[in-house]
N, C-alpha and C positions, 0 to 999 in steps of 0.2 A: 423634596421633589416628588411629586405625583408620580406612582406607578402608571408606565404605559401601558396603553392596552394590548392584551392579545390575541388577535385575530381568533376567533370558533371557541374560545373558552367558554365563554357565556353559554354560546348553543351545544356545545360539550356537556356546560355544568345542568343546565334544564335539559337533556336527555337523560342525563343521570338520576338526579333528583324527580322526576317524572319516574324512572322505572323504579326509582326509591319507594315513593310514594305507592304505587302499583302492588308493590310487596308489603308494602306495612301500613298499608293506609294512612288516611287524616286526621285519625281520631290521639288525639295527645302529641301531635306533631310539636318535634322540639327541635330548635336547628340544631344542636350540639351534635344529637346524634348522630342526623342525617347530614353533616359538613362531613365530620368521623368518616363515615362511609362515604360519603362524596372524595374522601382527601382531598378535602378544603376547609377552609379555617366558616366559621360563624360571620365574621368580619365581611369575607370572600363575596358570600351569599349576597350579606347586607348594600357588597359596594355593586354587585349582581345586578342586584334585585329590588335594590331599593327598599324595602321591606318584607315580614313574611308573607303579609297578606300581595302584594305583590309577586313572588316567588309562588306561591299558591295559587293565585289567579293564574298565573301564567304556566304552571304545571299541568292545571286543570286542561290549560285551553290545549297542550300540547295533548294530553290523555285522547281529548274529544276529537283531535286531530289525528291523531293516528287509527283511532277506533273508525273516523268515520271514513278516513285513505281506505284503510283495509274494505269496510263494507260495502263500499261503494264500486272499489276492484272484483270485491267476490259478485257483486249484483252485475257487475259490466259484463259477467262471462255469460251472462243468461236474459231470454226475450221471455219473459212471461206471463201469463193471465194473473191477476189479483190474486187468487189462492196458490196460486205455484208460487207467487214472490213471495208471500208472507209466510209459505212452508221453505221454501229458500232461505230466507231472514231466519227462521223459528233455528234453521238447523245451524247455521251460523253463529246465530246467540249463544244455543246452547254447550257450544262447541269450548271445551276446557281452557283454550287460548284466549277466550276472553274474558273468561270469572275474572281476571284481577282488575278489568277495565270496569266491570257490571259490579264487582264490591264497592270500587271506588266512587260511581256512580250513583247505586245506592245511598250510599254512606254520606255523600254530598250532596244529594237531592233532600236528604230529611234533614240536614243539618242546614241548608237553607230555607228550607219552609222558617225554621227555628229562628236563623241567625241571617237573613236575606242583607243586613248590610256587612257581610264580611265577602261578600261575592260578588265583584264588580260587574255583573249584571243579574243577579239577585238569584241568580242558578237558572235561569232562562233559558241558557244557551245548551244545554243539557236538551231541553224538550226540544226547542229550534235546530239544533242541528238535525234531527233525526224526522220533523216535519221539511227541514228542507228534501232530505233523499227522496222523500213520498212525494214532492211537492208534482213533478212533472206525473203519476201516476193516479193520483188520486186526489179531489176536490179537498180544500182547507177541513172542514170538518168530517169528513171520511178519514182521512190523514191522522186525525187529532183521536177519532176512534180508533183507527189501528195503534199508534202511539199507545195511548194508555192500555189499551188491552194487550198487548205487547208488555211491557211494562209490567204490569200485574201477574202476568202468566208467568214471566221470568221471575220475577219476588218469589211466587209461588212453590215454583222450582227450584230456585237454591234452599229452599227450606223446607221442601215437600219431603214426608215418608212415601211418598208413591208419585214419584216422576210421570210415571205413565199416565196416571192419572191426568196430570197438567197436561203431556202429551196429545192426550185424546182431546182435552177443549181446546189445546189451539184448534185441531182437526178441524172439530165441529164451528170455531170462530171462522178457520180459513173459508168452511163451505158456505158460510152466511154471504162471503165478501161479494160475488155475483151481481147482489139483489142491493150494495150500498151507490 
């Protein structure tokens, strides 16, 4: 007899397994472990999720999702000019509550460039989420400049001996924004 289902497990077991992953990254992802910590079995996952790569797309997607609720909440409390949103954004990025979203992020964005078919949309949805936010503020390729220069400053920054330093060029990228 087929086990029935039960109601909010699934979205129970992908809130878990999402904050799993937050903490321990992707990189050697084994389901053993992370059932263990789920308490759920391997099997659990599988009849879940269908697969890892399944269970991973869909973690992912939950990551992007909560990252981008939040940002989008934190942008909603503020009406600002182009340099004030991107010193708004800057201070938010760099804010401790999100390193495990921006390791994860990281970690997934070069591991698709690598591996683009283990990523049901080839890690795309990483850049696009966050040209969406821009979308209504600033023209497609202004958007796709703040994106990557965003991006790059934060790499930067989790790896910089001299934060401040990064600090100071976003400054001087925010004061360019006027003239895009």
């Amino acid at each position: 007899m087929a086990r029935p289902p039960e109601p909010g497990r699934r979205d129970a077991t992908l809130a878990k397994a999402t904050d799993y992953v937050l903490a321990h990254g992707l990189a050697g992802l084994s389901l053993r472990p992370m059932a263990t910590a789920l308490g759920t079995s391997t099997r659990m996952l599988l009849y879940d999720f269908g697969s890892k790569r399944a269970l991973v797309s869909e973690l992912l997607a939950e990551a992007r999702r909560r990252l981008g609720a939040s940002l989008t909440e934190y942008l909603a409390e503020h009406d600002l000019s182009a340099a004030e949103l991107i010193r708004v954004i800057w201070a938010w990025l760099i804010d401790a509550e999100q390193g495990p979203y921006l390791r994860l992020f990281f970690q997934t964005y070069t591991d698709a460039m690598t591996n683009p078919g283990d990523y049901a949309d080839g890690g795309r949805g990483m850049v696009d989420d966050w040209l969406a936010v821009l979308a209504g503020r600033f023209d497609p390729a202004a958007a796709t400049l703040v994106v990557a220069t965003l991006r790059g400053l934060v790499l930067d920054r989790m790896t910089a001996t001299d934060p401040a330093r990064v600090d100071e060029a976003l400054a001087r990228f925010a004061a360019l924004l006027p003239r895009i």
